[in-house]
C-alpha positions in Angstrom: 69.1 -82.5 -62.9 71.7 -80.7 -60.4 72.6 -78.5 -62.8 69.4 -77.8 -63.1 68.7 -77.1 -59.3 71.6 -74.8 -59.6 70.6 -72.9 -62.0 67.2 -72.7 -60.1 69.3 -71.2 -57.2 71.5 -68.7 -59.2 68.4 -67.2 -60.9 67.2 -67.2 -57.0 70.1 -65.1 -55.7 69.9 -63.1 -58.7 65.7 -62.1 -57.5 66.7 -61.8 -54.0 69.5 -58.8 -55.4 67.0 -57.1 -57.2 64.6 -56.6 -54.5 67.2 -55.1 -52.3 66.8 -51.8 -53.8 63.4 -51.4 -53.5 63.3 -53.0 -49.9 65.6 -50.4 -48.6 63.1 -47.7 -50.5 60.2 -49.2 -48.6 62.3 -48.8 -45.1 62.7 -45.0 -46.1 58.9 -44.4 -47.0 58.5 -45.1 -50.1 55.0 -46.3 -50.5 55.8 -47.3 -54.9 59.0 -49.2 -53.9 57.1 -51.3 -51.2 54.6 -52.3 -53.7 57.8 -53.7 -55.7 58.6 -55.7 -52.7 55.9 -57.4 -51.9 55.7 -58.7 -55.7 59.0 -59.3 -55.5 58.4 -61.2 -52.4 55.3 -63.1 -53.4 57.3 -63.9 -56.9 60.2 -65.5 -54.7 58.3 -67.4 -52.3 56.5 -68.9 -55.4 60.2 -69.7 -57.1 61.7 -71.1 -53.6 58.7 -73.6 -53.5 59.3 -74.6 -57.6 62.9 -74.9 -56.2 62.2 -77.1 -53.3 60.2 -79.1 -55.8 62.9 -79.4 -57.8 65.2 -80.7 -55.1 62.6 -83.5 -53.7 62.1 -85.0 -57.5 65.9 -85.0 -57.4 66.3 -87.3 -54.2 63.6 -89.4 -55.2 64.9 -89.7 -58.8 68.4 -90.8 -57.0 66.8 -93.3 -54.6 64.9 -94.9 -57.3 
């Protein structure tokens, strides 16, 4: 399961690269590269939460 979680956290770190780009287009005015963002913002928030999810079942899998 921990290899699992990390895993989870690489393929985070990985999403929060990509959106760099376009989050530094968005500061410049680009109105297309801050519709990227926010999808890839939404998309992450979603991921942290399955990732936080992840890490709870994992503590109560140990405890058990």
């Amino acid at each position: 399961m921990s290899d699992e979680l990390v895993g989870k956290w690489n393929e985070l770190k990985t999403l929060v690269e990509s959106l760099e780009l376009d989050v530094l287009k968005q500061a410049n005015g680009n109105a297309s590269a801050g519709v990227r963002a926010r999808r890839g913002l939404r998309l992450l928030k979603n991921e942290v939460a399955d990732l936080v999810r992840m890490s709870l079942n994992t503590e109560k899998s140990r405890k058990s």
